[in-house]
TILUM-811040 format. One record per residue (C-alpha): residue in one letter; residue number from 1; y, z, x; chain. Coordinates in steps of 0.25 Angstrom, whole numbers, plus 5000, padded with zeros to 4 digits. Layout:
N
@residu = A, num = NUM, north = Y, up = Z, east = X, chaine = A
...
This chain:
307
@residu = X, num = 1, north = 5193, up = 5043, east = 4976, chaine = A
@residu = X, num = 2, north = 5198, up = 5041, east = 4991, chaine = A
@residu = X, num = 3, north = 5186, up = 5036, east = 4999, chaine = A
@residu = X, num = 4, north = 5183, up = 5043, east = 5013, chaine = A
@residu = X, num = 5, north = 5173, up = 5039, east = 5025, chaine = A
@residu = X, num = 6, north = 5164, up = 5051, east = 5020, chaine = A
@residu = X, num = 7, north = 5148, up = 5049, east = 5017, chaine = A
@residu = X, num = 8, north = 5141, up = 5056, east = 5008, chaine = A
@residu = X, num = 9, north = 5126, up = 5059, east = 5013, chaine = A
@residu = X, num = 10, north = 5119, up = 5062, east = 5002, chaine = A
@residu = X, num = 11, north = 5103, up = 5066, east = 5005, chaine = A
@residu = X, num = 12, north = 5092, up = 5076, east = 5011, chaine = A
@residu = X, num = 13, north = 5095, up = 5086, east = 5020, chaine = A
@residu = X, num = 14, north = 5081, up = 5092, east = 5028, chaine = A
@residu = X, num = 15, north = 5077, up = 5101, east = 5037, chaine = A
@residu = X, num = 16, north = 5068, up = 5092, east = 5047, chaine = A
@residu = X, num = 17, north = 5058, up = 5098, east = 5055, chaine = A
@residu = X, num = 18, north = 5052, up = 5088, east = 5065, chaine = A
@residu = X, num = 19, north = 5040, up = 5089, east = 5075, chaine = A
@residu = X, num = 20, north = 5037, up = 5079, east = 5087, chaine = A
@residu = X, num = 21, north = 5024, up = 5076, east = 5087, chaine = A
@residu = X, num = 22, north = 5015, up = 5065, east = 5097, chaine = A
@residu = X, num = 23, north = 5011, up = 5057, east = 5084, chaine = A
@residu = X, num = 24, north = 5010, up = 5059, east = 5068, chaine = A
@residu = X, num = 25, north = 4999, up = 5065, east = 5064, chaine = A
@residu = X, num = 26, north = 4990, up = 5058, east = 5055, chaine = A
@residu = X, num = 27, north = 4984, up = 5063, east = 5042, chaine = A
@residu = X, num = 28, north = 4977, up = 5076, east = 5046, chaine = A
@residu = X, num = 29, north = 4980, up = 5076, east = 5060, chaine = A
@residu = X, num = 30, north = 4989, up = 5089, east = 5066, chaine = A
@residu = X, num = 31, north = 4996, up = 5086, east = 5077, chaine = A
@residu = X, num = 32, north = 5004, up = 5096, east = 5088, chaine = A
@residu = X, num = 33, north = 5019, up = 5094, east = 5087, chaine = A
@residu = X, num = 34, north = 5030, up = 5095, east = 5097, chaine = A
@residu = X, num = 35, north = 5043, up = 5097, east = 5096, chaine = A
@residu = X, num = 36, north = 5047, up = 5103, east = 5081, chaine = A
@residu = X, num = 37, north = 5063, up = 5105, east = 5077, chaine = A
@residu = X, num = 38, north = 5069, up = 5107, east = 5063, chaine = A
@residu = X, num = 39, north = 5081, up = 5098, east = 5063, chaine = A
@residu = X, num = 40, north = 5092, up = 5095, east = 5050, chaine = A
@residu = X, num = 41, north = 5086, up = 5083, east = 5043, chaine = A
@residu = X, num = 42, north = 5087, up = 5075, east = 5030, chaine = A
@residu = X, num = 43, north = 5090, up = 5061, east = 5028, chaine = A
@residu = X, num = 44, north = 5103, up = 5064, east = 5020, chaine = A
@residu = X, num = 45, north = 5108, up = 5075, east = 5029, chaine = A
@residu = X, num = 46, north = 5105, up = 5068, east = 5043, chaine = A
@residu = X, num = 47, north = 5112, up = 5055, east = 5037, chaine = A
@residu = X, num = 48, north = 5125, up = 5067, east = 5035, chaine = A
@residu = X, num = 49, north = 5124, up = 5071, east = 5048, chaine = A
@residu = X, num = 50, north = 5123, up = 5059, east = 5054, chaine = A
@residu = X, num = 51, north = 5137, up = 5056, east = 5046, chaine = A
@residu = X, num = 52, north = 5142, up = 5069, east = 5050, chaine = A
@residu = X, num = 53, north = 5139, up = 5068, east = 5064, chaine = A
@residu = X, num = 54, north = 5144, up = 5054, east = 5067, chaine = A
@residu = X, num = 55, north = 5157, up = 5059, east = 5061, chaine = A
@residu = X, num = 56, north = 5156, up = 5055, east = 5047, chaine = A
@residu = X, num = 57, north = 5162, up = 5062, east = 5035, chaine = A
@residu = X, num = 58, north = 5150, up = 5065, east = 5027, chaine = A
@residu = X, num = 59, north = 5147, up = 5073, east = 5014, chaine = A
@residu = X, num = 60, north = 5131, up = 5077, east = 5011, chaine = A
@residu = X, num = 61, north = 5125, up = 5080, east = 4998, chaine = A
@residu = X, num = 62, north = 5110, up = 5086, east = 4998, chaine = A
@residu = X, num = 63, north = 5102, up = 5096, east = 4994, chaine = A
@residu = X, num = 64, north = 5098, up = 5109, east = 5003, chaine = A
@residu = X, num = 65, north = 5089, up = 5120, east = 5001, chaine = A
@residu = X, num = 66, north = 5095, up = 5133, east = 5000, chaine = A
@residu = X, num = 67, north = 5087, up = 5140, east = 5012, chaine = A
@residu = X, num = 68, north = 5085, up = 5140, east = 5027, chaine = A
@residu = X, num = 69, north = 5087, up = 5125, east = 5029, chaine = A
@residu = X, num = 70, north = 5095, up = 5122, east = 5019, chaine = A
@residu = X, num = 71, north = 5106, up = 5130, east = 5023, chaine = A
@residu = X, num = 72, north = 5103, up = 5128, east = 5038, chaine = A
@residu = X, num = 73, north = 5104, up = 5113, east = 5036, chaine = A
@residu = X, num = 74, north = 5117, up = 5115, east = 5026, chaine = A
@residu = X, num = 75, north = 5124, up = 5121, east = 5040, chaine = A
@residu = X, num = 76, north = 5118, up = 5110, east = 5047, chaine = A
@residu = X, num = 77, north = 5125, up = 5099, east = 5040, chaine = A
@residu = X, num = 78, north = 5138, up = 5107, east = 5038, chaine = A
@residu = X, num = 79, north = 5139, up = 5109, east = 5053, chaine = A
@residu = X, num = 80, north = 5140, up = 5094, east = 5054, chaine = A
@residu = X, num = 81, north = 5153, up = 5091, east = 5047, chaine = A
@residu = X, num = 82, north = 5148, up = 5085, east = 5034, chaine = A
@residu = X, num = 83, north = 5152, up = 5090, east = 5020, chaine = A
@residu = X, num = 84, north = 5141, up = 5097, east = 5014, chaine = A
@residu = X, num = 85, north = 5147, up = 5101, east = 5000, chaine = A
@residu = X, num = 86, north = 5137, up = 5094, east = 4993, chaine = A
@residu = X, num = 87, north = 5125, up = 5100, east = 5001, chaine = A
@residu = X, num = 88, north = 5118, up = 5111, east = 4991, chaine = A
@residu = X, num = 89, north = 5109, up = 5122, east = 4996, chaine = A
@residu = X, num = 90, north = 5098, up = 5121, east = 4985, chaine = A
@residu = X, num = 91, north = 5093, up = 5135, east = 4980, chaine = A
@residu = X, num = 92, north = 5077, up = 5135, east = 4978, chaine = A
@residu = X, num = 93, north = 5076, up = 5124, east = 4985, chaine = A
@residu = X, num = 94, north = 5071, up = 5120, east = 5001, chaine = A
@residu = X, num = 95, north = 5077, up = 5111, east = 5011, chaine = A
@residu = X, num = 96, north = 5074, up = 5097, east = 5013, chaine = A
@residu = X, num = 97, north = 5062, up = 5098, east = 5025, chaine = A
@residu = X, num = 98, north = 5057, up = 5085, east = 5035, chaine = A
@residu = X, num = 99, north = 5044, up = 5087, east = 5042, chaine = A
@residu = X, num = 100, north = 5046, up = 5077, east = 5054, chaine = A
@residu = X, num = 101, north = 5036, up = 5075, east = 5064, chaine = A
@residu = X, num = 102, north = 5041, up = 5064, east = 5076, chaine = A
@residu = X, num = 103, north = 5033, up = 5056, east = 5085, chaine = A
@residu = X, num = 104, north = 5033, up = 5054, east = 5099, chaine = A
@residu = X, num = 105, north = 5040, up = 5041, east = 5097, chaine = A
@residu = X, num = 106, north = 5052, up = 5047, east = 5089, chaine = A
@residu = X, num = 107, north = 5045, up = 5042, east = 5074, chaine = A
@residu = X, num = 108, north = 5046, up = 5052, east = 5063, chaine = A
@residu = X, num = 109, north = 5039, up = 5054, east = 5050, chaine = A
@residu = X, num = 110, north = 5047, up = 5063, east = 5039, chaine = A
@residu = X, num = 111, north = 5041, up = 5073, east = 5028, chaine = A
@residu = X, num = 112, north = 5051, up = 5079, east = 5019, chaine = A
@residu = X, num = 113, north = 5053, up = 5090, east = 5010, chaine = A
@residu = X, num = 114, north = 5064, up = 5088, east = 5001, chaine = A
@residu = X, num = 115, north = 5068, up = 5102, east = 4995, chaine = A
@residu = X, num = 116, north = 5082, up = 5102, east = 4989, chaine = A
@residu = X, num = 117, north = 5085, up = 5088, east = 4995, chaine = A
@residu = X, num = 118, north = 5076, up = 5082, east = 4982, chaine = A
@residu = X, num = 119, north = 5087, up = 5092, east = 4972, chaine = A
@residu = X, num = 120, north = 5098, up = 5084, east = 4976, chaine = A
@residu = X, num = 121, north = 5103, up = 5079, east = 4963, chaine = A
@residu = X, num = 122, north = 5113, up = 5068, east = 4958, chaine = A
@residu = X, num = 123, north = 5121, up = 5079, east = 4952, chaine = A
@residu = X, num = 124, north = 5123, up = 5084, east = 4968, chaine = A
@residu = X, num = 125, north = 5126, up = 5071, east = 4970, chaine = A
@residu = X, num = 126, north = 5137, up = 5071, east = 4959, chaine = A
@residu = X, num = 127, north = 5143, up = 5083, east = 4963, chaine = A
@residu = X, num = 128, north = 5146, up = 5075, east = 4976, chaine = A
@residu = X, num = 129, north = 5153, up = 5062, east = 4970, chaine = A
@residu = X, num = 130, north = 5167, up = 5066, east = 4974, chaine = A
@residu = X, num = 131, north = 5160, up = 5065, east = 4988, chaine = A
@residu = X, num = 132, north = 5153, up = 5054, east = 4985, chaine = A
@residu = X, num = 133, north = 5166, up = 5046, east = 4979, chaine = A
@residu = X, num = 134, north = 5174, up = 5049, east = 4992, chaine = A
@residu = X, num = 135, north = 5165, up = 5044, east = 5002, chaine = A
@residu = X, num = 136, north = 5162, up = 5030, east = 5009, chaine = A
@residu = X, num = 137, north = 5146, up = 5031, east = 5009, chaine = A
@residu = X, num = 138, north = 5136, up = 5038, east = 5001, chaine = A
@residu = X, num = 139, north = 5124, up = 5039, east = 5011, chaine = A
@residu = X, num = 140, north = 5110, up = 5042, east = 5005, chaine = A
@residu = X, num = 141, north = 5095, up = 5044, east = 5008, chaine = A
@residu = X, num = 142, north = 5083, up = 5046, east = 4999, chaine = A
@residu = X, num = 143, north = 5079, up = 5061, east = 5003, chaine = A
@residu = X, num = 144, north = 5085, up = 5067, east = 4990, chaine = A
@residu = X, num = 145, north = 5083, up = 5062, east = 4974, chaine = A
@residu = X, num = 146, north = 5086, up = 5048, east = 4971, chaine = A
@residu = X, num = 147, north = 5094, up = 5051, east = 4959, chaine = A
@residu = X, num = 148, north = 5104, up = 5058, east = 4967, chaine = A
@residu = X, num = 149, north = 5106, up = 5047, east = 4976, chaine = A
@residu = X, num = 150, north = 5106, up = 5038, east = 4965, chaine = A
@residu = X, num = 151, north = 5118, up = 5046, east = 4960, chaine = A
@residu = X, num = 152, north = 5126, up = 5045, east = 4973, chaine = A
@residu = X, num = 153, north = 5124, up = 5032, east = 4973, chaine = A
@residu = X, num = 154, north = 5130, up = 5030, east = 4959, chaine = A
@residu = X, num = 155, north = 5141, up = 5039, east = 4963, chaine = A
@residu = X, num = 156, north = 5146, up = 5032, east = 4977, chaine = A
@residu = X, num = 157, north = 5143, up = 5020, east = 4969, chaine = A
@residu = X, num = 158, north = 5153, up = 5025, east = 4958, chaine = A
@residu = X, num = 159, north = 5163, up = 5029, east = 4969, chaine = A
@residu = X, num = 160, north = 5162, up = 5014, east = 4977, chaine = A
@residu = X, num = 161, north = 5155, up = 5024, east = 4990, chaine = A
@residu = X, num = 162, north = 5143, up = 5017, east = 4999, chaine = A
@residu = X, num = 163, north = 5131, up = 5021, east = 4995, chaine = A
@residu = X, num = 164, north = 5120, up = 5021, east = 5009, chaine = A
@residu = X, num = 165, north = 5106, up = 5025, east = 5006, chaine = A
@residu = X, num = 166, north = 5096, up = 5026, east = 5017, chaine = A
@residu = X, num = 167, north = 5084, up = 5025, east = 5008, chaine = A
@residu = X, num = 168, north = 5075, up = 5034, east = 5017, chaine = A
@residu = X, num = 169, north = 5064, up = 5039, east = 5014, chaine = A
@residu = X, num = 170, north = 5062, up = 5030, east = 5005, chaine = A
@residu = X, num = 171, north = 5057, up = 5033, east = 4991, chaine = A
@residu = X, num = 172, north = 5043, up = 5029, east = 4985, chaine = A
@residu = X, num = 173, north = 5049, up = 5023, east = 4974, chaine = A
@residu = X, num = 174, north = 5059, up = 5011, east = 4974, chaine = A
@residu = X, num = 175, north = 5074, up = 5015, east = 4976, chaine = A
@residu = X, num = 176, north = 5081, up = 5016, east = 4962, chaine = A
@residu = X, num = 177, north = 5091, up = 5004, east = 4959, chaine = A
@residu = X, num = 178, north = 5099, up = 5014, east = 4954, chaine = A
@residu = X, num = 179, north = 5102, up = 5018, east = 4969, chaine = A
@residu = X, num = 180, north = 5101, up = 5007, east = 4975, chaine = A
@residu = X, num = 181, north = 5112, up = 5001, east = 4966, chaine = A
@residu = X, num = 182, north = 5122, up = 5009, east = 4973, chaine = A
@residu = X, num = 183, north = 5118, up = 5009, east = 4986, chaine = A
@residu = X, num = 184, north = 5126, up = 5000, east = 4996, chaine = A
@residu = X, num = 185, north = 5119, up = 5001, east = 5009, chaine = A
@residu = X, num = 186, north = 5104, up = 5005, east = 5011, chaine = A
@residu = X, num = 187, north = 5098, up = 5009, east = 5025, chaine = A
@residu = X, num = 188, north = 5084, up = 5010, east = 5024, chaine = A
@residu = X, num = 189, north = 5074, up = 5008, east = 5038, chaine = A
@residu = X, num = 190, north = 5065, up = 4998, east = 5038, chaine = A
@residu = X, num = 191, north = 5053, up = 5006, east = 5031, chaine = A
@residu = X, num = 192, north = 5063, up = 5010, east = 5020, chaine = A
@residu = X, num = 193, north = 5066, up = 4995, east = 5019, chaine = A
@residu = X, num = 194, north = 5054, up = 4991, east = 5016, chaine = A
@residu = X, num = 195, north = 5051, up = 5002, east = 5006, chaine = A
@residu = X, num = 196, north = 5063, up = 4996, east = 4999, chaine = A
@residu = X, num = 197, north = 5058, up = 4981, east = 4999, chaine = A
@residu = X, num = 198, north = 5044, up = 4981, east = 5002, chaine = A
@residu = X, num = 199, north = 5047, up = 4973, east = 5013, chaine = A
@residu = X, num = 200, north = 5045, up = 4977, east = 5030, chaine = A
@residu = X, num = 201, north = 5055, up = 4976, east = 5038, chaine = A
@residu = X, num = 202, north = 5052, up = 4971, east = 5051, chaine = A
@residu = X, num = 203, north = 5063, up = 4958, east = 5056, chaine = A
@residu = X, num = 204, north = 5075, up = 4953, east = 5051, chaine = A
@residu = X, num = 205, north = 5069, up = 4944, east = 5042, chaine = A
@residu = X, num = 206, north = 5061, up = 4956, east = 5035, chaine = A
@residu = X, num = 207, north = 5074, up = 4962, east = 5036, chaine = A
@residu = X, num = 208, north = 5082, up = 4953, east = 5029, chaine = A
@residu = X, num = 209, north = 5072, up = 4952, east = 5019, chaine = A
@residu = X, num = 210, north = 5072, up = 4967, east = 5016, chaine = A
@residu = X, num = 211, north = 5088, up = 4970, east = 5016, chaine = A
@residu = X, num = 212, north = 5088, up = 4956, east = 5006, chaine = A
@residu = X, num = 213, north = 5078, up = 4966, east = 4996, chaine = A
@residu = X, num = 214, north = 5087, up = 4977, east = 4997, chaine = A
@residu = X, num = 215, north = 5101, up = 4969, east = 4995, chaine = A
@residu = X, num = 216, north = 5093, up = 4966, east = 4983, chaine = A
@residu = X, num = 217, north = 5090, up = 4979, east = 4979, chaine = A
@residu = X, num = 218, north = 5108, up = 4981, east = 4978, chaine = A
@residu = X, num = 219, north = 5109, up = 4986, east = 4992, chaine = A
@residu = X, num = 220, north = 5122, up = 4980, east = 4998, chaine = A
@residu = X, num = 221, north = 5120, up = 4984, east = 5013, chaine = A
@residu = X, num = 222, north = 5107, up = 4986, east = 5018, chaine = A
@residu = X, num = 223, north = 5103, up = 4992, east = 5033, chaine = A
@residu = X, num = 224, north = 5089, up = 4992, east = 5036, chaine = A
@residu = X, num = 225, north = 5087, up = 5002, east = 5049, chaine = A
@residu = X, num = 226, north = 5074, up = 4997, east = 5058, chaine = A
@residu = X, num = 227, north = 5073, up = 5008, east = 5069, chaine = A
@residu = X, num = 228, north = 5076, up = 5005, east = 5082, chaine = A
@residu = X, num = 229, north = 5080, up = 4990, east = 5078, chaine = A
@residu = X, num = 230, north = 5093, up = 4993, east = 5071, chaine = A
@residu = X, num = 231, north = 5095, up = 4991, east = 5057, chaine = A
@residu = X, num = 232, north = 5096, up = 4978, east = 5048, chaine = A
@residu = X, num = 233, north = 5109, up = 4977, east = 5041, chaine = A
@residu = X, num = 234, north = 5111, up = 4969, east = 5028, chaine = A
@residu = X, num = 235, north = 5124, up = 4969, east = 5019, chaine = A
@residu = X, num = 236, north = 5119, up = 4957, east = 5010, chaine = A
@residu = X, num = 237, north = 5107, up = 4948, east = 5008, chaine = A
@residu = X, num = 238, north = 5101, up = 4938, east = 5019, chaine = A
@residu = X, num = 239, north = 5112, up = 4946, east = 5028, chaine = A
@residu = X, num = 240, north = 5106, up = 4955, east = 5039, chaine = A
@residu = X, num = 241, north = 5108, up = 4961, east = 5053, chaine = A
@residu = X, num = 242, north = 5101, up = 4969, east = 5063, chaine = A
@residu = X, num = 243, north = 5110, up = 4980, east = 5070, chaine = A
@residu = X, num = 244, north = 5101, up = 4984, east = 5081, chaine = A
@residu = X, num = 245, north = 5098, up = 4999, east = 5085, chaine = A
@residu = X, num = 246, north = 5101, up = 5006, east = 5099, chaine = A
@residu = X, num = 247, north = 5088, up = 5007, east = 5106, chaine = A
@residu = X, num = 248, north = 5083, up = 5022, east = 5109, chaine = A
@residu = X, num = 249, north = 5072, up = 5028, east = 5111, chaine = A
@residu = X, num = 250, north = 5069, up = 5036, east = 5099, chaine = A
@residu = X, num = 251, north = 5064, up = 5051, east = 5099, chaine = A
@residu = X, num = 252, north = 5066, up = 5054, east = 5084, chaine = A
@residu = X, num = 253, north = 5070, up = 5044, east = 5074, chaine = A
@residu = X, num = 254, north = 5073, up = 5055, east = 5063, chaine = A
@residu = X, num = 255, north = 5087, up = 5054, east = 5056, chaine = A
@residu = X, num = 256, north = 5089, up = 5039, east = 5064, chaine = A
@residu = X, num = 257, north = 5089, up = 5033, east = 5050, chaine = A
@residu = X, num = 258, north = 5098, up = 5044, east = 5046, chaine = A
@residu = X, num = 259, north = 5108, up = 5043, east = 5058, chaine = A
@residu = X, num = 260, north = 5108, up = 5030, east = 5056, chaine = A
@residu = X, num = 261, north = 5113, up = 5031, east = 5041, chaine = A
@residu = X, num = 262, north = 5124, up = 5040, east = 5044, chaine = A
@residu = X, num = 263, north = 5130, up = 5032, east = 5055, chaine = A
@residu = X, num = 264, north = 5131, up = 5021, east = 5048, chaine = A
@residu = X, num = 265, north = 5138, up = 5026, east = 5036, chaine = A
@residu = X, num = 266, north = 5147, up = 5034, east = 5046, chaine = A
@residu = X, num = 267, north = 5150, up = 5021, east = 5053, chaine = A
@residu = X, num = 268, north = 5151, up = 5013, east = 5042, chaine = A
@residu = X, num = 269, north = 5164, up = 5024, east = 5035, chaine = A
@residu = X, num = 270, north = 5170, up = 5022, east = 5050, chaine = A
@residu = X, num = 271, north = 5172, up = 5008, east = 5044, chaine = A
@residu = X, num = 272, north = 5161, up = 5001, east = 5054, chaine = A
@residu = X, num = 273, north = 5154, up = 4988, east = 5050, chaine = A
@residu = X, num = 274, north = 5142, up = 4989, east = 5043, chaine = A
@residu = X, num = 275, north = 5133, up = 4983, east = 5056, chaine = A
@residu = X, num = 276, north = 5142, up = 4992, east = 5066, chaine = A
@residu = X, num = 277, north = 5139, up = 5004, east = 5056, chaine = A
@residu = X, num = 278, north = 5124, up = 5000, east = 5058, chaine = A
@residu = X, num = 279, north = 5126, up = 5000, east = 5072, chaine = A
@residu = X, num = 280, north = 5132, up = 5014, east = 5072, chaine = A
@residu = X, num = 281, north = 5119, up = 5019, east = 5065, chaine = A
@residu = X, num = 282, north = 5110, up = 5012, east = 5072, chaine = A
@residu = X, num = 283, north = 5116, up = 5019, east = 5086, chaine = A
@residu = X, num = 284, north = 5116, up = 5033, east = 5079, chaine = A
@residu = X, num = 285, north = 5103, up = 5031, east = 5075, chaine = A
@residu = X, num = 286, north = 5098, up = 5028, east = 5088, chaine = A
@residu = X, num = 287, north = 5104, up = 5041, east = 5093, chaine = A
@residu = X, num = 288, north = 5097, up = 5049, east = 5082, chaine = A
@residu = X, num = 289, north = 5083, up = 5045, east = 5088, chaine = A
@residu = X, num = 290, north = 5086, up = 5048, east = 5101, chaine = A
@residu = X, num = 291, north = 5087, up = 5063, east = 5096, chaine = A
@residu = X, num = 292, north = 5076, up = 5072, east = 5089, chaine = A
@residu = X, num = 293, north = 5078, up = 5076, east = 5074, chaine = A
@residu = X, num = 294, north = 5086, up = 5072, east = 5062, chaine = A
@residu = X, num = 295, north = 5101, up = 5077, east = 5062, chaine = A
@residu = X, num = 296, north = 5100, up = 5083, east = 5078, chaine = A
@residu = X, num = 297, north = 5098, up = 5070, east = 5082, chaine = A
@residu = X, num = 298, north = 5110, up = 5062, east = 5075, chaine = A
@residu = X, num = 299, north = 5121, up = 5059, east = 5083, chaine = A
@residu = X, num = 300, north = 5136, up = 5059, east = 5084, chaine = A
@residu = X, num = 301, north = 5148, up = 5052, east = 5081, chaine = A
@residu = X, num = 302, north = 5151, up = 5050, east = 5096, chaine = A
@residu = X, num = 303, north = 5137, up = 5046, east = 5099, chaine = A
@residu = X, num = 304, north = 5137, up = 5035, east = 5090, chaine = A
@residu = X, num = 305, north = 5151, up = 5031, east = 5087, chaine = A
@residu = X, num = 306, north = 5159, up = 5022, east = 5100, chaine = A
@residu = X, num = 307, north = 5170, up = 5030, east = 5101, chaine = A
C-alpha cells in the first residue's frame, strides 16, 4: 500500500477533572481547593490532538463511553480535524475519568478511572489495519489493554510503519517482549526509565547506561524526557545526546509528555532530523506547561513551527 505522512494514535481518551490546590494532601488530610475545571484528557487522545493541532494528518482509535462525556469528548476531537472513524461510543460502559489535583509549583499527580478505555480490543485494532498500513507512525501509550497494542504493534510491524510508544504510566509488571519486539522508538521520562531498568537516571553517565539496557531490550531509537532538562536521545548503543528544553516557568505540567510525543512524530513525518524532531518537541512542550490542563493548553502549529 501507498504510504502517507498520517499518524495513527492509538490509546485513552479521558475526561480530566483538575483542582489546584497549595499542597498534596497526605494520608488522611482534607485539604481546601482552588481553582477546579474539567478539561479533554487522556494520554492517547491529548497525544492526537497535539498531532492535530500542529498540523498533522492523524487517525485515532480508542474506546468511549456512550454517555455525557463520551459523546462530549467524541465532538471535541472531531472538531480538531482528525479522523475519528475508529473512535466507538461503548454502550454500558463509562468514560475514561482523571482526578488531577495541581500544586502551587505547576506538579501534578493523576488518578484514573478507565471505563471503556480498558475494552479496547485487538479486534478494534484489526478493524483499523488499512489505517494502520498507510501511515508513517503508529504512536502508543499504556492507558488501554496491552494486548491491543501488542496487536498494533504486530500490525505496523507487518506493514513496515514506525512503531512509537510512550510507556506511560507504566505498568506493574515488566513490558512484554512480545511488544517491545516491534517497537522502534520508546519515550519514557526518567521515572518510567528507571521502572524499565532498575536504574535512576540522574547524569549523562546514568543516562548512557539506562538507554544501553533498553537498546538491549530491542529498542532502536530511544528518547529519554528529563523535564525541564531536555530530553536524552539515543539511536544506538554507547551513542547518546542531550537536546535541551526551553526554560519556562511551569504552571501545569499535565499533557507536557503528551505534547511533546505528538510534536515530534509530526516533526519527524515533515521529514525533520531526529535531534531537530526532539527540538520541536521539547519547544511545544515547554508551551504546554505554560498553560493550565491537558488538551486547552497544547499549542499550535504556528506557535511551534519557524514558519
Amino acid at each position: 500500500m501507498k504510504k502517507t505522512n498520517k499518524i495513527v494514535v492509538i490509546g485513552s481518551s479521558n475526561t480530566d477533572m483538575v483542582v489546584r490546590v497549595d499542597h498534596f494532601p497526605q494520608p488522611g488530610e482534607t485539604i481546601i481547593g482552588e481553582q477546579f475545571m474539567t478539561a479533554a484528557g487522556g494520554k492517547g487522545a491529548n497525544q492526537a490532538v497535539a498531532v492535530a493541532r500542529l498540523g498533522g494528518d492523524v487517525t485515532f482509535v480508542c474506546r468511549l463511553g456512550n454517555d455525557v462525556f463520551g459523546k462530549q469528548s467524541l465532538l471535541q476531537l472531531q472538531a480538531e480535524g482528525m479522523n475519528t472513524q475508529y473512535v466507538k461510543l461503548t454502550p454500558g460502559a463509562a468514560s475514561g475519568v482523571a482526578l488531577i489535583p495541581v500544586d502551587k509549583k505547576g506538579e501534578n499527580t493523576i488518578i484514573v478511572a478507565s471505563g471503556a478505555n480498558a475494552l479496547l480490543s485487538a479486534e478494534d485494532i484489526r478493524e483499523a489495519e488499512n489505517e494502520i498500513a498507510t501511515a508513517s507512525f503508529v504512536l502508543m501509550q499504556l492507558e488501554t489493554p496491552i494486548e491491543a497494542l501488542i496487536c498494533a504493534a504486530e500490525l505496523a510491524h507487518k506493514h513496515d510503519v514506525k512503531v512509537v510508544l510512550n510507556p506511560a504510566p507504566f505498568p506493574k509488571e515488566a513490558l512484554p517482549d512480545a511488544l517491545l519486539r516491534n517497537v522502534d522508538m520508546i519515550i519514557p521520562n526518567e521515572t518510567e526509565a528507571e521502572y524499565m531498568t532498575g536504574q535512576k537516571v540522574t547524569n549523562e553517565s546514568t543516562a548512557l547506561s539506562v538507554v544501553n539496557k533498553i537498546h538491549g531490550m530491542g529498542v532502536k531509537e530511544v528518547i529519554i524526557t528529563v523535564g525541564k532538562d531536555g530530553a536524552y536521545v539515543s539511536t544506538a548503543s554507547d551513542d547518546l545526546h542531550l537536546v535541551s528544553s526551553f526554560p519556562v516557568e511551569a504552571v501545569d505540567t499535565v499533557a507536557a509528555g503528551d505534547t511533546f510525543c505528538g510534536a515530534l512524530c509530526v516533526a519527524l513525518s515533515k521529514g525533520y532530523c531526529l535531534l531537530d524532531a526532539v527540538k520541536i518537541g521539547n519547544k511545544a512542550a515547554s508551551i504546554a506547561v505554560t498553560r493550565v490542563g491537558a488538551q486547552p493548553s497544547v499549542p499550535t502549529a504556528n506557535e511551534v513551527f519557524d514558519n
